[in-house]
N, C-alpha and C positions, 0 to 999 in steps of 0.2 A: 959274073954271078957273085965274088966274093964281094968286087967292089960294092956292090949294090946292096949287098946285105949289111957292108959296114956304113954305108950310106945313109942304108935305114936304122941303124943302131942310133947312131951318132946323131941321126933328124928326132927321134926318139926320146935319147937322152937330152936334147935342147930343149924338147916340148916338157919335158918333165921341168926343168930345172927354170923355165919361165912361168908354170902353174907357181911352180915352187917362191919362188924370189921375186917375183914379178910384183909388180903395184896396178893394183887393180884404180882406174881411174872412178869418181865418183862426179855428177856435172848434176846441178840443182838449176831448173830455170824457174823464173820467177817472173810472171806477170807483173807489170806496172800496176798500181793503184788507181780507184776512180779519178777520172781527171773529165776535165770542164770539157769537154764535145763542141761548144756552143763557137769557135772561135777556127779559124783558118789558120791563121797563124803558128809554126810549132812553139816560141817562145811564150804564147796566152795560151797551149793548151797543157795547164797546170794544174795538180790535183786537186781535188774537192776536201775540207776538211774531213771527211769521211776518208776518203783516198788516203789522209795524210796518217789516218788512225791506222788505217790497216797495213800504211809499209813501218811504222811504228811496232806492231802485234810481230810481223813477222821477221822484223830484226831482233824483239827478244827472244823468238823462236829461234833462229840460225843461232845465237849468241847464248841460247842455251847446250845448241848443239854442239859448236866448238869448247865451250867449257869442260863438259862433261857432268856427271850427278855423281857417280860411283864408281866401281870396277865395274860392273856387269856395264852399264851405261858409261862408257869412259867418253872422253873427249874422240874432237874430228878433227883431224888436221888441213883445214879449211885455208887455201892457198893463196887464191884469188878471188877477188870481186869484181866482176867484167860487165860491162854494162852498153846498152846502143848511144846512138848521140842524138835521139830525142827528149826533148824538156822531159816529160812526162815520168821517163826509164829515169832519166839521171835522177829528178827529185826523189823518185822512189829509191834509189839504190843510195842517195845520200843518208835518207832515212832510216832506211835499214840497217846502215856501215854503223851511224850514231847509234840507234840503240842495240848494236849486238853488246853494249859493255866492253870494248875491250880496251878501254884506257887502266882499267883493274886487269888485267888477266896481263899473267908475270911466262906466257907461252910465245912464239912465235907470232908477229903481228902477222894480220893479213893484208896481203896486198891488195890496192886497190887499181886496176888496169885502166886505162886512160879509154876517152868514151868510143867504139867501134861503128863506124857507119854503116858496116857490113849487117850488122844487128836490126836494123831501122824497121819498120814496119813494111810490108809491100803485101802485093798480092805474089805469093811465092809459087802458083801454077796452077794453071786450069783446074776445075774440078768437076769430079762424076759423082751422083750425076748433078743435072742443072739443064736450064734452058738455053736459047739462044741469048748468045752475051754478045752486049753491044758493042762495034768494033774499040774503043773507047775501054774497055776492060779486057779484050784481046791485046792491045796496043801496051796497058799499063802492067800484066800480068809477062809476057813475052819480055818487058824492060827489068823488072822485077827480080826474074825468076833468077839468072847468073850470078846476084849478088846474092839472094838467102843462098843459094848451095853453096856457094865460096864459104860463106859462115858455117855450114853446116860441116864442110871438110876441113877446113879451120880448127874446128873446137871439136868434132867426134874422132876420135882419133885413141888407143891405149896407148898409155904411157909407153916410153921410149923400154926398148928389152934390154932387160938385165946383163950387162959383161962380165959380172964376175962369176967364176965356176962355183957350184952349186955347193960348196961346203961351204963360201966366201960369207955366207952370214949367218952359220952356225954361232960365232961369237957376237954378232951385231946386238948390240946393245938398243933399247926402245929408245925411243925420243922420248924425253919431257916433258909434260905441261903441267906447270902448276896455276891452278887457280886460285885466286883471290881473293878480298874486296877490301874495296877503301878503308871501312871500318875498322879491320882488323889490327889489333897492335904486330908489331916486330915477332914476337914469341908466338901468338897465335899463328903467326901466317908459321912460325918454325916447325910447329907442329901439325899443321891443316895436312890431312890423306893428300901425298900427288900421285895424280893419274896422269897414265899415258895414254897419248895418242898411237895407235898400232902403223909404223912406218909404210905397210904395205899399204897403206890405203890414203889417198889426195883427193880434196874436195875443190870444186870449184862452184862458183856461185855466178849464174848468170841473168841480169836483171832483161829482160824486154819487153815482147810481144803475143799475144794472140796469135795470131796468122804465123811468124814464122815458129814460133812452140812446137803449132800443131801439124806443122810442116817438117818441122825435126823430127817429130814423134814419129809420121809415119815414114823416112829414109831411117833413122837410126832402128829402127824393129824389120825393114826390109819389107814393110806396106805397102801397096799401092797411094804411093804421094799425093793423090788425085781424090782423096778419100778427106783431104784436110779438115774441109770445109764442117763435115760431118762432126767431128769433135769440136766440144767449149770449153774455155779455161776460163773460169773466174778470176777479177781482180786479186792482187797477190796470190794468187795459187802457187801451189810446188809440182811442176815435174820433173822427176827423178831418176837417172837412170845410171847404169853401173857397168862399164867396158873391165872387164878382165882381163889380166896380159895376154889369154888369149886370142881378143878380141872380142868375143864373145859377150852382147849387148844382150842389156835386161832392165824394166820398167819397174822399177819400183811404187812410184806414187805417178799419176794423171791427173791434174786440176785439182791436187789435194788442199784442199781450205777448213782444215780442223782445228789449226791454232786462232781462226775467228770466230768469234760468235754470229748467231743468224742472223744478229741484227748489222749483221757489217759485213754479208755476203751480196757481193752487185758481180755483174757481168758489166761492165760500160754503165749504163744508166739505168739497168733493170736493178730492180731491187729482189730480194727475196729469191722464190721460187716458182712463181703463177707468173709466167710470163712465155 
């Protein structure tokens, strides 16, 4: 009885002191950009200069976000750049790497992660409802489905738990960032506001697919995964989402495409919204 009760103190106190300390994981997926459909090949299916506009939009999007604007708006400590090993993902996420700006930004570079095959595009599992599927999409979905989840337990995961005892970052000092730009003389940058980026919090940026997006979306929320089909993510879109050192997963943004104007919103080849 006593044991148990110290058991439960001590389980208690570790659940505190991981709310506490803990780094809350941040993961952005990001749709590829329009690309050419027209072609078999993955090396010819390359984006459309439309496609190339919109991973363009959405690098100075990300590249505003790890800057930061203010205190209230501070920077994001943005870690990695992960990307699948289809042309289409790679072009876009080269794109986006180039315009986040950060050849000016005097912060922590971001890494960019070698291309994952695990990432690739598939049909990631059956879906409900639907009609009879020909065996041919039984056969291609059944091959599919082991590598999206591998990816999915791969990269969903909270950050690794805290070892230090819970007064250990009473003195921890912020991290860093200062931002920049080319223009600026010596003195100017001396005196430019630095913001930090808040240590408890790690972004990661992952460039892919449709299908397996909407495949994550519904294993990391604890949805029926069969349900995929159902959700659309537009070209560059952002999905968002937030594991706490609890583990404790939350959506922030679904197919978000607000950094685009309407005239550069497409799903694949549809344009617009009448379709």
């Amino acid at each position: 009885s006593v044991d148990k009760d110290e058991s439960a103190r001590l389980t208690a106190q570790r659940d505190r002191q991981i709310r506490k300390d803990g780094v809350t994981k941040h993961i952005i997926l990001i749709r590829h950009g329009q690309y050419d459909e027209t072609h078999k090949e993955d090396e010819k299916r390359l984006l459309t200069p439309l496609g190339r506009e919109q991973a363009a939009m959405t690098g100075k999007r990300l590249g505003q976000m790890i800057r930061g604007v203010n205190e209230e708006f501070g920077p994001c400590k943005v870690k990695v750049v992960r990307v699948s090993n289809l042309a289409r993902a790679k072009e876009t996420a080269d794109i986006i790497y180039d315009n986040m700006d950060l050849d000016n930004f005097d912060g922590e570079m971001v890494e960019r992660a070698d291309p994952d095959p695990l990432l690739n595009e598939g049909r990631p599992c059956h879906h409900i409802p639907g009609g009879k599927a020909r065996p041919s999409v039984v056969e291609r979905t059944d091959e599919h489905h082991p590598r999206i989840e591998e990816a999915f337990n791969k990269y969903f995961h909270r950050a690794p738990v805290p070892e230090m005892p819970p007064s250990a970052t009473e003195s921890k000092e912020k991290e860093t960032i200062i931002a920049t730009t080319a223009t600026e003389e010596s003195n100017e940058s001396d005196n430019k506001q630095k913001l930090v980026a808040d240590p408890k919090h790690e972004f990661e940026v992952i460039v892919c697919h449709a299908n397996v997006i909407r495949y994550f979306f519904c294993r990391a929320l604890q949805l029926p995964p069969e349900a995929w089909l159902r959700l659309c993510t537009f070209n560059c879109s952002l999905t968002y989402f937030t594991i706490r050192p609890t583990g404790t997963v939350s959506c922030r943004m679904l197919g978000d495409i607000g950094h685009l104007p309407h005239e550069m919103c497409t799903c694949s080849m549809h344009t617009g919204f009448n379709w």
